[in-house]
N, CA and C atoms of all chains as a GROMACS GRO file, in nm:
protein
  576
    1UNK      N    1   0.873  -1.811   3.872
    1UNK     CA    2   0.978  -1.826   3.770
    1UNK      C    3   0.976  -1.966   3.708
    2UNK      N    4   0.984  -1.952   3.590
    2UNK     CA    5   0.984  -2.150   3.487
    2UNK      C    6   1.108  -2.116   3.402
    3UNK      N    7   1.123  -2.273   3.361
    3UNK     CA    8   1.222  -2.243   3.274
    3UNK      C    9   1.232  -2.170   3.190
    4UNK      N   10   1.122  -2.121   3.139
    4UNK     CA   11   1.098  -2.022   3.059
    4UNK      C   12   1.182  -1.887   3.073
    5UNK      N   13   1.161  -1.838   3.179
    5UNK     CA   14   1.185  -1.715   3.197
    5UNK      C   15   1.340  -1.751   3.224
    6UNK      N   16   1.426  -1.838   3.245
    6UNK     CA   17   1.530  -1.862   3.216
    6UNK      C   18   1.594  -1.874   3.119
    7UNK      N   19   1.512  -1.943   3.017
    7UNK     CA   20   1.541  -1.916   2.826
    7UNK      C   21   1.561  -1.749   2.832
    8UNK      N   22   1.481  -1.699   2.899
    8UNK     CA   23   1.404  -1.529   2.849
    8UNK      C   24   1.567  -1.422   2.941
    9UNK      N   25   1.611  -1.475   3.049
    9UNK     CA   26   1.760  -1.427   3.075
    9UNK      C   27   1.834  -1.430   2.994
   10UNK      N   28   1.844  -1.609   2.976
   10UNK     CA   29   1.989  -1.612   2.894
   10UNK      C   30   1.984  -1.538   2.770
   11UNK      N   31   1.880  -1.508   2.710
   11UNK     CA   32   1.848  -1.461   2.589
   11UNK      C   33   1.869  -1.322   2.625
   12UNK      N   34   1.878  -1.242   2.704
   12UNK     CA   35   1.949  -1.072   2.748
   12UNK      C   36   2.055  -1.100   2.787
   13UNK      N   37   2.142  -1.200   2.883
   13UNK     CA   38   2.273  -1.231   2.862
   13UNK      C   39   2.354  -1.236   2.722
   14UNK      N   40   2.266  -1.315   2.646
   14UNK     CA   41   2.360  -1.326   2.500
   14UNK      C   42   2.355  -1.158   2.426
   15UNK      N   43   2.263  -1.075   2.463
   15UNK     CA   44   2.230  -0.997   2.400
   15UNK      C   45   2.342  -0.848   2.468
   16UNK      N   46   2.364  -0.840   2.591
   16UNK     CA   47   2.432  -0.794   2.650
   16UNK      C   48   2.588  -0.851   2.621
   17UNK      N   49   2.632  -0.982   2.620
   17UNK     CA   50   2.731  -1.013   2.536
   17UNK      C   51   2.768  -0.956   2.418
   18UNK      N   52   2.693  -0.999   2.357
   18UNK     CA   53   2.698  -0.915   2.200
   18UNK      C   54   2.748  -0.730   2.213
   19UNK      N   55   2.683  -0.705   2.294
   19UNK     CA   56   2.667  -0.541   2.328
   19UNK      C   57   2.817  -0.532   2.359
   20UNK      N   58   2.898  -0.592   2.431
   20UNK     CA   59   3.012  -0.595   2.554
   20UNK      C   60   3.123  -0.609   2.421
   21UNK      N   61   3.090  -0.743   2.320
   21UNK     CA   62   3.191  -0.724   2.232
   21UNK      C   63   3.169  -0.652   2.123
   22UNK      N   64   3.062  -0.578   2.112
   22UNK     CA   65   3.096  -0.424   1.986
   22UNK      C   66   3.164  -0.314   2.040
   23UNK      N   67   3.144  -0.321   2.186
   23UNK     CA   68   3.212  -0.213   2.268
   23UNK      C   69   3.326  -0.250   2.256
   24UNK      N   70   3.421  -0.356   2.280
   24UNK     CA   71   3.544  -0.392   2.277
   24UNK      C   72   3.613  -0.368   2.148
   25UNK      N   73   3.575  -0.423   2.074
   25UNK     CA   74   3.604  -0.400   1.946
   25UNK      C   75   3.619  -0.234   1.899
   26UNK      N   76   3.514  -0.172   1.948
   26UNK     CA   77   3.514  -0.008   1.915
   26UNK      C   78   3.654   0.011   2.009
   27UNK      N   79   3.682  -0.004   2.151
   27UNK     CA   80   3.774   0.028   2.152
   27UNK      C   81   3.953  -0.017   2.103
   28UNK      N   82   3.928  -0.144   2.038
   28UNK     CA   83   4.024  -0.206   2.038
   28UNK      C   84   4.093  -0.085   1.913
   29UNK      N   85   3.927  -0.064   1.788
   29UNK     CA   86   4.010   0.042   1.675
   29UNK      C   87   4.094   0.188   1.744
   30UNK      N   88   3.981   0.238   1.854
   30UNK     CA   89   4.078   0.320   1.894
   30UNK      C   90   4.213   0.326   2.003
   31UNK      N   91   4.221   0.229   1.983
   31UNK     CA   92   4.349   0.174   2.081
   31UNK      C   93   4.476   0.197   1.975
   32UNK      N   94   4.424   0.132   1.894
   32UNK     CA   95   4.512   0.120   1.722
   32UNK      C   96   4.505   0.281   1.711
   33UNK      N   97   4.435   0.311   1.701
   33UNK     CA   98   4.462   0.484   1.634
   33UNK      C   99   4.564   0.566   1.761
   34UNK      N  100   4.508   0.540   1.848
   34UNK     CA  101   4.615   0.582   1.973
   34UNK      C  102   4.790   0.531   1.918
   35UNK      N  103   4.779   0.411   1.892
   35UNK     CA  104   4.914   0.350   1.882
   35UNK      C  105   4.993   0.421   1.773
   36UNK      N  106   4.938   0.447   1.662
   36UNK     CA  107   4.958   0.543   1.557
   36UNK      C  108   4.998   0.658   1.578
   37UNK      N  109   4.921   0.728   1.686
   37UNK     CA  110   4.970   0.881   1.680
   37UNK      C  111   5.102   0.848   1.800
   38UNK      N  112   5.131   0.764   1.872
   38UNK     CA  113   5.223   0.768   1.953
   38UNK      C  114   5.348   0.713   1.885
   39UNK      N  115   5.319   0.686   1.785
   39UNK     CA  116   5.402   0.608   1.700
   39UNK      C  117   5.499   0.716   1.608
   40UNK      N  118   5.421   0.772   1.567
   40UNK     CA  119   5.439   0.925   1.491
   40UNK      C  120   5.511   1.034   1.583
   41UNK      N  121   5.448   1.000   1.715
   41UNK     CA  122   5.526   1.118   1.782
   41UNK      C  123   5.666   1.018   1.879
   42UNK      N  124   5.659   0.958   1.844
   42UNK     CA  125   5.790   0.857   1.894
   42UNK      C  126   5.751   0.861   2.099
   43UNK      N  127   5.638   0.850   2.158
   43UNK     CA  128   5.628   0.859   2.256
   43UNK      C  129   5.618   0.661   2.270
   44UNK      N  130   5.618   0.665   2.437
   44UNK     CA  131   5.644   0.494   2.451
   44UNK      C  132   5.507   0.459   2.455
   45UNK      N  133   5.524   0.363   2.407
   45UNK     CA  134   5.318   0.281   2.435
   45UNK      C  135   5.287   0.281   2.536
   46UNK      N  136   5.326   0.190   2.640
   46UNK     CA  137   5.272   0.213   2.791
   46UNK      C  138   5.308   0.330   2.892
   47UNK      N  139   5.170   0.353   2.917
   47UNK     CA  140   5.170   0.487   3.011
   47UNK      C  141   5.074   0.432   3.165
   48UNK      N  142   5.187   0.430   3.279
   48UNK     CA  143   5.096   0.345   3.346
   48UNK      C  144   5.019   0.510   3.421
   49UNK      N  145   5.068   0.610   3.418
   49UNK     CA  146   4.992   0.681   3.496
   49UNK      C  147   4.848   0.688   3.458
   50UNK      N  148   4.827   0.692   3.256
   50UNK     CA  149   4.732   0.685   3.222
   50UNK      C  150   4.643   0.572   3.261
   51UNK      N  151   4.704   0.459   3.234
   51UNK     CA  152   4.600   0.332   3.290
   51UNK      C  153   4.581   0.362   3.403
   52UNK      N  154   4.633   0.433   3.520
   52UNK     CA  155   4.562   0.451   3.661
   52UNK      C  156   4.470   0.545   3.632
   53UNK      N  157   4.472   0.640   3.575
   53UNK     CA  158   4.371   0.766   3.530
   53UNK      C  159   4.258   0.684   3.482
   54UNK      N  160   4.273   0.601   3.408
   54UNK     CA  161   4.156   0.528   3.341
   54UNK      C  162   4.105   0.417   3.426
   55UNK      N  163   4.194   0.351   3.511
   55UNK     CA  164   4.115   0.253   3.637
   55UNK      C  165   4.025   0.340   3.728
   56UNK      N  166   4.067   0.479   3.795
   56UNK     CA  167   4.045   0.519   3.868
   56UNK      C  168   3.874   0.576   3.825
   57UNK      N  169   3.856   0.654   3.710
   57UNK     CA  170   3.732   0.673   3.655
   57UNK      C  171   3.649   0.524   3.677
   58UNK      N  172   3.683   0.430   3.603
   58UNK     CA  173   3.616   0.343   3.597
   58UNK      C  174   3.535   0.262   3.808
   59UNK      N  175   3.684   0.309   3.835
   59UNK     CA  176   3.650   0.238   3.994
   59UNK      C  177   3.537   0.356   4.061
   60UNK      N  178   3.551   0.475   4.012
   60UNK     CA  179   3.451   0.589   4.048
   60UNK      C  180   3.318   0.588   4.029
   61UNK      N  181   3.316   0.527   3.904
   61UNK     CA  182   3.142   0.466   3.837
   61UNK      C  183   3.134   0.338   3.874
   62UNK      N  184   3.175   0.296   3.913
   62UNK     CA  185   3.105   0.158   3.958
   62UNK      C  186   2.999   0.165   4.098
   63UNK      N  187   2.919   0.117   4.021
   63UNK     CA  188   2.844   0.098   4.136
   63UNK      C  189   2.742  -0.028   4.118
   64UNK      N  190   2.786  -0.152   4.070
   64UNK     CA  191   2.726  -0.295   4.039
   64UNK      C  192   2.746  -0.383   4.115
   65UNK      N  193   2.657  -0.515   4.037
   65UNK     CA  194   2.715  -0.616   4.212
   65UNK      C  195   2.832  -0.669   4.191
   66UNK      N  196   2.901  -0.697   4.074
   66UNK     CA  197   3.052  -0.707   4.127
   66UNK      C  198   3.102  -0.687   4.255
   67UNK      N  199   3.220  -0.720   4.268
   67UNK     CA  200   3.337  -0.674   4.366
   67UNK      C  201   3.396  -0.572   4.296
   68UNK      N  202   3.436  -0.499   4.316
   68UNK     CA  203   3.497  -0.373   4.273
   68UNK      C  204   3.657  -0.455   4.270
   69UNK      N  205   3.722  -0.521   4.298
   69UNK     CA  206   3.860  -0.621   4.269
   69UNK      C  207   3.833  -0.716   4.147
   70UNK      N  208   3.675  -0.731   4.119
   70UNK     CA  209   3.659  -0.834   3.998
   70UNK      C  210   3.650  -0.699   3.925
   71UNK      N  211   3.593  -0.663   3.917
   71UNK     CA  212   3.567  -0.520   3.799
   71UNK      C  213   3.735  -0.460   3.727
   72UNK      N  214   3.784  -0.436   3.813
   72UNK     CA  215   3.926  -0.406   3.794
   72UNK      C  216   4.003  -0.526   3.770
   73UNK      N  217   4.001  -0.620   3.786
   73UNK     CA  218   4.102  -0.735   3.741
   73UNK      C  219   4.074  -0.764   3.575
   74UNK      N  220   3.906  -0.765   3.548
   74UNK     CA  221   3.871  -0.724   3.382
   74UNK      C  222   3.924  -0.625   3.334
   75UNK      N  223   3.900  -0.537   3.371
   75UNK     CA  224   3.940  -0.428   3.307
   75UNK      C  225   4.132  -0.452   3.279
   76UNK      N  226   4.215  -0.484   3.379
   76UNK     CA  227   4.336  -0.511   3.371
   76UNK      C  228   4.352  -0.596   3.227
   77UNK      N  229   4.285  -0.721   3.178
   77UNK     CA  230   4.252  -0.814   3.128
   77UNK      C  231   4.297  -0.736   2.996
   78UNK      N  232   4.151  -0.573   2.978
   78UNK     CA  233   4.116  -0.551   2.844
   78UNK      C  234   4.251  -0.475   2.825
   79UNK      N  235   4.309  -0.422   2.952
   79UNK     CA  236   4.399  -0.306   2.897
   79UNK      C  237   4.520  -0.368   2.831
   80UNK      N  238   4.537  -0.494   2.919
   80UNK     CA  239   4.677  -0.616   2.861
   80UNK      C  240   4.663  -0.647   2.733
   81UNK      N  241   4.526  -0.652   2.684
   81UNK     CA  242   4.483  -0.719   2.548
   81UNK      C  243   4.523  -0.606   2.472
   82UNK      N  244   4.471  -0.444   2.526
   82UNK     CA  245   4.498  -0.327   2.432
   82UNK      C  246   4.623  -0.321   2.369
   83UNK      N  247   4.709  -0.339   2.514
   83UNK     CA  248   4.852  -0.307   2.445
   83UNK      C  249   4.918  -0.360   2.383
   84UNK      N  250   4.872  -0.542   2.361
   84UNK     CA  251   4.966  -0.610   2.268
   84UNK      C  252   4.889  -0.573   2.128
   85UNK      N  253   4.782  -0.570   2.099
   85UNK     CA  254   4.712  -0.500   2.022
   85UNK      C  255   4.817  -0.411   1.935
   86UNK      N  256   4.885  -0.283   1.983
   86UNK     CA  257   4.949  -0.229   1.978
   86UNK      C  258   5.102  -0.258   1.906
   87UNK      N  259   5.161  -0.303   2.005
   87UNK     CA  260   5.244  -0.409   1.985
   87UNK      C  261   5.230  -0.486   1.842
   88UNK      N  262   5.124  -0.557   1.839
   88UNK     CA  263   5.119  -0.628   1.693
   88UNK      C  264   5.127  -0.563   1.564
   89UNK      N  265   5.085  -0.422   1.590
   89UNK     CA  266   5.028  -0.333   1.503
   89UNK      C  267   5.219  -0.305   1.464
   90UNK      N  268   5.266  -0.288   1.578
   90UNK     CA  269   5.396  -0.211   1.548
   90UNK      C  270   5.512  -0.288   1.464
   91UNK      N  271   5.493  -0.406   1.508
   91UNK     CA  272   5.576  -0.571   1.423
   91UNK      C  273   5.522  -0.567   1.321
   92UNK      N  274   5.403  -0.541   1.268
   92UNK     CA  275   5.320  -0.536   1.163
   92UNK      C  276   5.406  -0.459   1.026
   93UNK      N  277   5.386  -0.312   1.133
   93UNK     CA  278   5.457  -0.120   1.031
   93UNK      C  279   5.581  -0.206   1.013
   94UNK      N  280   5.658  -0.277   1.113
   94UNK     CA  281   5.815  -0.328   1.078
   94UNK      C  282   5.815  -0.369   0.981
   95UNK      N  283   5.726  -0.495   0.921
   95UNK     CA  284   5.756  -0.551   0.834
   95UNK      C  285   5.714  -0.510   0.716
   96UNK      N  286   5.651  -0.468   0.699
   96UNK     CA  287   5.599  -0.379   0.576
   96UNK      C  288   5.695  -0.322   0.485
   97UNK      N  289   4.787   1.471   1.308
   97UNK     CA  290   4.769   1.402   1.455
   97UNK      C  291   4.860   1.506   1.551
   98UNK      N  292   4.807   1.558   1.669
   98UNK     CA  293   4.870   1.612   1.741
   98UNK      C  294   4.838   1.545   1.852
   99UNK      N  295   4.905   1.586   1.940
   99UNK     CA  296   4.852   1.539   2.136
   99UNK      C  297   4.682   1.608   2.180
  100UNK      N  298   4.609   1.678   2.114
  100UNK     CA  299   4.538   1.710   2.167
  100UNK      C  300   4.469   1.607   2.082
  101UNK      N  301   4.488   1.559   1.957
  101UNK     CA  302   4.406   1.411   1.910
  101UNK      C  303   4.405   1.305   2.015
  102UNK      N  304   4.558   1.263   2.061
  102UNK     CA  305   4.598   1.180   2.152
  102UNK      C  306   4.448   1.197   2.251
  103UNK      N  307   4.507   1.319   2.288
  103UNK     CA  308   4.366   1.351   2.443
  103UNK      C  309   4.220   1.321   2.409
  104UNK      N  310   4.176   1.355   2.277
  104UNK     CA  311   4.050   1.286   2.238
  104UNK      C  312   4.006   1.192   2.207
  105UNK      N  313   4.111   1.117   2.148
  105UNK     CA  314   4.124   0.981   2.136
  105UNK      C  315   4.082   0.901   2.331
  106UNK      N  316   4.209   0.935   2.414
  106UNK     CA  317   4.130   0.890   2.530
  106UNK      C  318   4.046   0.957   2.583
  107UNK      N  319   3.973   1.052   2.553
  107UNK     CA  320   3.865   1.083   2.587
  107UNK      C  321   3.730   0.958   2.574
  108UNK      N  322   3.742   0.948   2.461
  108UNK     CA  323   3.645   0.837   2.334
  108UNK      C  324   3.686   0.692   2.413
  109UNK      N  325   3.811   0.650   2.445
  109UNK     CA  326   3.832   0.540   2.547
  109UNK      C  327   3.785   0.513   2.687
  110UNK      N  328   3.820   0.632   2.730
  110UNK     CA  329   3.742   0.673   2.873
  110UNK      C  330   3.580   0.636   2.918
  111UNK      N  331   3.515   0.681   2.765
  111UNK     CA  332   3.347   0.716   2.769
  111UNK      C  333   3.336   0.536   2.732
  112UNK      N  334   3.387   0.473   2.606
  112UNK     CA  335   3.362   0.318   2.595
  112UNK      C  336   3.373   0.250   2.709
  113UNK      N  337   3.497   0.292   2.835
  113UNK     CA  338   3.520   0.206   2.944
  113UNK      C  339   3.410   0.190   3.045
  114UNK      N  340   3.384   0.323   3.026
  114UNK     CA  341   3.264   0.373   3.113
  114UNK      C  342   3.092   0.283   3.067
  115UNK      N  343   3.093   0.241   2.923
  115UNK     CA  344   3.000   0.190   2.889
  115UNK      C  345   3.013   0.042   2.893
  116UNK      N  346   3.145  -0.014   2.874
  116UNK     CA  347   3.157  -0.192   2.921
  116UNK      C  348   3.111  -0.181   3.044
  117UNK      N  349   3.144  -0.128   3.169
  117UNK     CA  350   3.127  -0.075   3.305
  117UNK      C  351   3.028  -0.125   3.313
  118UNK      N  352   2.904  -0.018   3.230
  118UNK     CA  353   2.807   0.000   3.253
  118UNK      C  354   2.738  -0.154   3.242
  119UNK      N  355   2.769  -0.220   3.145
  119UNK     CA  356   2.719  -0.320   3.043
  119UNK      C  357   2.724  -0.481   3.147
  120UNK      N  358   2.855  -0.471   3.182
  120UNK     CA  359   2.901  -0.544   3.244
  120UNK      C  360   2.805  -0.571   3.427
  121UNK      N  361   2.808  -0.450   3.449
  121UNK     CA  362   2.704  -0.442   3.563
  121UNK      C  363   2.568  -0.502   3.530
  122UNK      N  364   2.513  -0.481   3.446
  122UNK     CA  365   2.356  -0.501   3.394
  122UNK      C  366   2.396  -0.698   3.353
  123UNK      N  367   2.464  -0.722   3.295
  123UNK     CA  368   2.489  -0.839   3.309
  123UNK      C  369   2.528  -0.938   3.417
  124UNK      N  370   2.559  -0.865   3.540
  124UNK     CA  371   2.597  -0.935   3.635
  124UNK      C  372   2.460  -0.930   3.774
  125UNK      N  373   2.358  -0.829   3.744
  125UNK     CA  374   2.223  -0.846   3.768
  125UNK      C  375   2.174  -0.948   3.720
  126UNK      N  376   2.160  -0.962   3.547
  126UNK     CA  377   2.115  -1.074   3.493
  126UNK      C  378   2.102  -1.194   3.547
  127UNK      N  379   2.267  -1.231   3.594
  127UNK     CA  380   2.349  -1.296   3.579
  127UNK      C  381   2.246  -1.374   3.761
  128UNK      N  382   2.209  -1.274   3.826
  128UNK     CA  383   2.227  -1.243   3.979
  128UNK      C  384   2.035  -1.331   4.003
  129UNK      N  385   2.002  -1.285   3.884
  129UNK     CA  386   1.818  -1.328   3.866
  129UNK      C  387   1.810  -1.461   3.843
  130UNK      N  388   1.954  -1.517   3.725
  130UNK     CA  389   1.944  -1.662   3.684
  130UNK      C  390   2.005  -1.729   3.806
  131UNK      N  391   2.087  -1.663   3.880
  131UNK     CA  392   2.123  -1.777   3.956
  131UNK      C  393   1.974  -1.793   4.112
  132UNK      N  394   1.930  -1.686   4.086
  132UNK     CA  395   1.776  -1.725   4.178
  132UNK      C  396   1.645  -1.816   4.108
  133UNK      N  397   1.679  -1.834   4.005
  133UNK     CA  398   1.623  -1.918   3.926
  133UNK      C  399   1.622  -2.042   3.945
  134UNK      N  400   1.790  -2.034   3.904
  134UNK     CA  401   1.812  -2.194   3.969
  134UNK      C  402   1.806  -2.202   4.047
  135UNK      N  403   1.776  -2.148   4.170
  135UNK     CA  404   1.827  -2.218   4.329
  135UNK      C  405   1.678  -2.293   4.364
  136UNK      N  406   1.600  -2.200   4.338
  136UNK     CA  407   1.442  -2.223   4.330
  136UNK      C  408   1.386  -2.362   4.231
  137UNK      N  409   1.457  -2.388   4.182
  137UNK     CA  410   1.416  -2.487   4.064
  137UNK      C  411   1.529  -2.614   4.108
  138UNK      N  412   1.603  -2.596   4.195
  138UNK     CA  413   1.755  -2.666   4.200
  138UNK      C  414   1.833  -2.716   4.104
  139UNK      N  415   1.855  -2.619   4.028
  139UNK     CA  416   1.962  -2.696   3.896
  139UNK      C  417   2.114  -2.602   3.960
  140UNK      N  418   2.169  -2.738   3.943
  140UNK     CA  419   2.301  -2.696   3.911
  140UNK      C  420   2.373  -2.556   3.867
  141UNK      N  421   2.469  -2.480   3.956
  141UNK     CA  422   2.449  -2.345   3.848
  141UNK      C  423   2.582  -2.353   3.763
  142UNK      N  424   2.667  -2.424   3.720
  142UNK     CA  425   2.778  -2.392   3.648
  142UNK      C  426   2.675  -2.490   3.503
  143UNK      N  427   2.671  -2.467   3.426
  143UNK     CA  428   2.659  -2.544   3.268
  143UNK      C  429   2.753  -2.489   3.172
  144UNK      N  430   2.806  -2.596   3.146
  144UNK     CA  431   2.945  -2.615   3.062
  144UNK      C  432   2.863  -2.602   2.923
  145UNK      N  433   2.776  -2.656   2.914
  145UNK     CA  434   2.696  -2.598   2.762
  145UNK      C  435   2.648  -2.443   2.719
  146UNK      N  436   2.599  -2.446   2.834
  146UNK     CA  437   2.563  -2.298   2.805
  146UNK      C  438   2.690  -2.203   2.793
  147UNK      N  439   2.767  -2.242   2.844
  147UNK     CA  440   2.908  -2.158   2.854
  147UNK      C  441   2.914  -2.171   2.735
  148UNK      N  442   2.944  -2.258   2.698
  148UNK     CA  443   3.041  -2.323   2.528
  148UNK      C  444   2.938  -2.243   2.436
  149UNK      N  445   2.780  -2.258   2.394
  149UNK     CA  446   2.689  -2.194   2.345
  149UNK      C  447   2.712  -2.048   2.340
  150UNK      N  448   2.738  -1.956   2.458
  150UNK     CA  449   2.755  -1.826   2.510
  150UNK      C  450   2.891  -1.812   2.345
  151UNK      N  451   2.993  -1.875   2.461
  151UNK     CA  452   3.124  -1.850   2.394
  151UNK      C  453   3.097  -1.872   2.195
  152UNK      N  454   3.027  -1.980   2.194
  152UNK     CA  455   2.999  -1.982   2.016
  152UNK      C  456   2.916  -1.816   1.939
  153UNK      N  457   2.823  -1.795   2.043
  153UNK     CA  458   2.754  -1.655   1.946
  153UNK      C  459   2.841  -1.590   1.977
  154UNK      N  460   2.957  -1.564   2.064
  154UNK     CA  461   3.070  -1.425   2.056
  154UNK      C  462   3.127  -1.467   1.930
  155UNK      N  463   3.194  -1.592   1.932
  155UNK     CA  464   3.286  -1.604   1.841
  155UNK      C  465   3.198  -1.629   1.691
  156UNK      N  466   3.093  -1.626   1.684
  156UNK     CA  467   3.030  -1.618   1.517
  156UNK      C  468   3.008  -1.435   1.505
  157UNK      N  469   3.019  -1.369   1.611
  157UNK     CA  470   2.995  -1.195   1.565
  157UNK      C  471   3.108  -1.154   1.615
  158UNK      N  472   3.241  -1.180   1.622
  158UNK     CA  473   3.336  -1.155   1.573
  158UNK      C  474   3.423  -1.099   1.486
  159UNK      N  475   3.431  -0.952   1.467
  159UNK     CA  476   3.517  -0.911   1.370
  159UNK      C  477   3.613  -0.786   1.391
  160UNK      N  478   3.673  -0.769   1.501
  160UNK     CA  479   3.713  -0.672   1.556
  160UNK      C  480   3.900  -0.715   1.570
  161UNK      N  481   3.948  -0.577   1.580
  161UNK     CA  482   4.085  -0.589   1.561
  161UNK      C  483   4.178  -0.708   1.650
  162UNK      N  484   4.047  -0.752   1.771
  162UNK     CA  485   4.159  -0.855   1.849
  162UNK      C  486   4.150  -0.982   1.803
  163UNK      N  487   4.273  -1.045   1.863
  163UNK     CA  488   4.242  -1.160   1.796
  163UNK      C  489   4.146  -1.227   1.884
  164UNK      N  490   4.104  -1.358   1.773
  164UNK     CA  491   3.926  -1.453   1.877
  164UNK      C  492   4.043  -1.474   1.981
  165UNK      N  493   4.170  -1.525   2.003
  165UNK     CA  494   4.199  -1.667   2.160
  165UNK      C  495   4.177  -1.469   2.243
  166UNK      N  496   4.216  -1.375   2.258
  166UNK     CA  497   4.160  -1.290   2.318
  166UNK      C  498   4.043  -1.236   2.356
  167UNK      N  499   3.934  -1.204   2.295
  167UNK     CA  500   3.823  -1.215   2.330
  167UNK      C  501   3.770  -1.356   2.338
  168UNK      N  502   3.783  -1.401   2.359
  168UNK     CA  503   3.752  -1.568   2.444
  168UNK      C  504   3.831  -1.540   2.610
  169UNK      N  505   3.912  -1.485   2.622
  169UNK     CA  506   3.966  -1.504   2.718
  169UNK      C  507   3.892  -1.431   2.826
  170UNK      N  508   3.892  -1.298   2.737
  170UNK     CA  509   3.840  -1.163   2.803
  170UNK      C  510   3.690  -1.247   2.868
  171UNK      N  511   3.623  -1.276   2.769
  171UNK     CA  512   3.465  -1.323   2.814
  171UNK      C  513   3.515  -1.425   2.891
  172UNK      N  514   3.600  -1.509   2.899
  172UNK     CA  515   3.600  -1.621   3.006
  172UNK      C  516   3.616  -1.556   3.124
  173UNK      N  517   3.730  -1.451   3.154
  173UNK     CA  518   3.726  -1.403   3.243
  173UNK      C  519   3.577  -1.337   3.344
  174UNK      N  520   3.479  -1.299   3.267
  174UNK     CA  521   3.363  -1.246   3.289
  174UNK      C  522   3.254  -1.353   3.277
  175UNK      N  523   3.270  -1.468   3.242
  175UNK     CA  524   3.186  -1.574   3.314
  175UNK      C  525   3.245  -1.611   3.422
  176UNK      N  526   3.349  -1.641   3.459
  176UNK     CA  527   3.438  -1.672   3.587
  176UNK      C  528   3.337  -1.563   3.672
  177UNK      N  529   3.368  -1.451   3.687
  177UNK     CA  530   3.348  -1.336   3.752
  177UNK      C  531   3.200  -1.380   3.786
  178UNK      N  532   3.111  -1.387   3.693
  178UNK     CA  533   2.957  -1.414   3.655
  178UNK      C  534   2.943  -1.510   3.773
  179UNK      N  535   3.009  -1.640   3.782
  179UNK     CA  536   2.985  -1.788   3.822
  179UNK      C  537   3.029  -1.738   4.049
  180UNK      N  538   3.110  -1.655   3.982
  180UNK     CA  539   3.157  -1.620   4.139
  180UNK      C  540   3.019  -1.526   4.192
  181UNK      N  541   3.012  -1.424   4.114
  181UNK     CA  542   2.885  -1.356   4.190
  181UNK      C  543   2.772  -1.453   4.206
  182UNK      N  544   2.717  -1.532   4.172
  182UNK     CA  545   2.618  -1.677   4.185
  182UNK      C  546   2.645  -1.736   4.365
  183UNK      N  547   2.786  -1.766   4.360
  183UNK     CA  548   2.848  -1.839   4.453
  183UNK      C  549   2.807  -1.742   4.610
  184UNK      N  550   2.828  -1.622   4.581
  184UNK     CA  551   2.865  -1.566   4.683
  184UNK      C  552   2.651  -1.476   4.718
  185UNK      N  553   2.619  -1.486   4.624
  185UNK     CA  554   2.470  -1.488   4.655
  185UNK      C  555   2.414  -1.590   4.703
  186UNK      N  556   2.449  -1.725   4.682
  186UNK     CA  557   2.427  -1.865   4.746
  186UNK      C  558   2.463  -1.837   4.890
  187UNK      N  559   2.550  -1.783   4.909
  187UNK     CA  560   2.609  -1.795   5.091
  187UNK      C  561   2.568  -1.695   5.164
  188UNK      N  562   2.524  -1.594   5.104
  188UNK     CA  563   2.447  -1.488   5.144
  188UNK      C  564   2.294  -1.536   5.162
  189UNK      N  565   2.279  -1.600   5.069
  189UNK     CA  566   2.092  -1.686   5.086
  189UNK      C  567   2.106  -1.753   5.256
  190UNK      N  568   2.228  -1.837   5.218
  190UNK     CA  569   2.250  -1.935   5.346
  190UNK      C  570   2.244  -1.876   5.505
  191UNK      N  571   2.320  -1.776   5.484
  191UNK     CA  572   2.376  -1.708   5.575
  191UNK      C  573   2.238  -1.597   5.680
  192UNK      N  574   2.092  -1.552   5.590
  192UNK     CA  575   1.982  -1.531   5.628
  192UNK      C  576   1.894  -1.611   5.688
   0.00000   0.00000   0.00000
């Protein structure tokens, strides 16, 4: 191994980055479209049974070198980010 | 929009979570090769440049509904995570 092949990681790190935030972003729009139809149907934004439904899949596929407590503490991270997401969207329709 | 949109909608959330998952794992291999890199070469494994560098190409492909201090956070969280799996392969080296 040379430094080289360390340029040649970080260079699939950045690239896998990149990958991680188009994925985020894809879900952030459908987070927003979620917020919309719950919005319409006057249901409440947070649903924690769902976020366990959706941790629990995710804790099912894992199988990386993470810790399975780091994996889920991200994921906690994206779902916190989803819902103010949400939230903003809704202060947003207010003011309009 | 009905509830069975709702349900496809997280359907489409479910399958993205499942692909950060995925993404996130393959990066923390990466992640798992550079820090055998360095150990072998003895550099230092935290670089505050490379971090800052990392963090600059997220934030120049940037255009998604969250705001940047959020995805900055999100990815900080996942270099944290990154820097810990390093740590704990170091003590595992030691520990053989």
């Amino acid at each position: 191994m040379t430094t080289n092949d360390l340029s040649q990681l970080r260079d699939k790190i950045d690239e896998v980055n990149l990958q991680i935030l188009e994925l985020l972003n894809k879900r952030g729009e459908i987070v927003q479209e979620i917020g919309h139809v719950k919005e319409k149907q006057g249901i409440v934004r947070f649903d924690p049974v769902r976020e366990r439904q959706s941790l629990d899949l995710i804790i099912e596929n894992h199988d990386g070198p993470f810790e399975l407590s780091t994996v889920q503490h991200i994921f906690k991270e994206i779902f916190k980010a989803s819902l103010e997401l949400q939230k903003d969207n809704h202060k947003k329709a207010l003011l309009v």
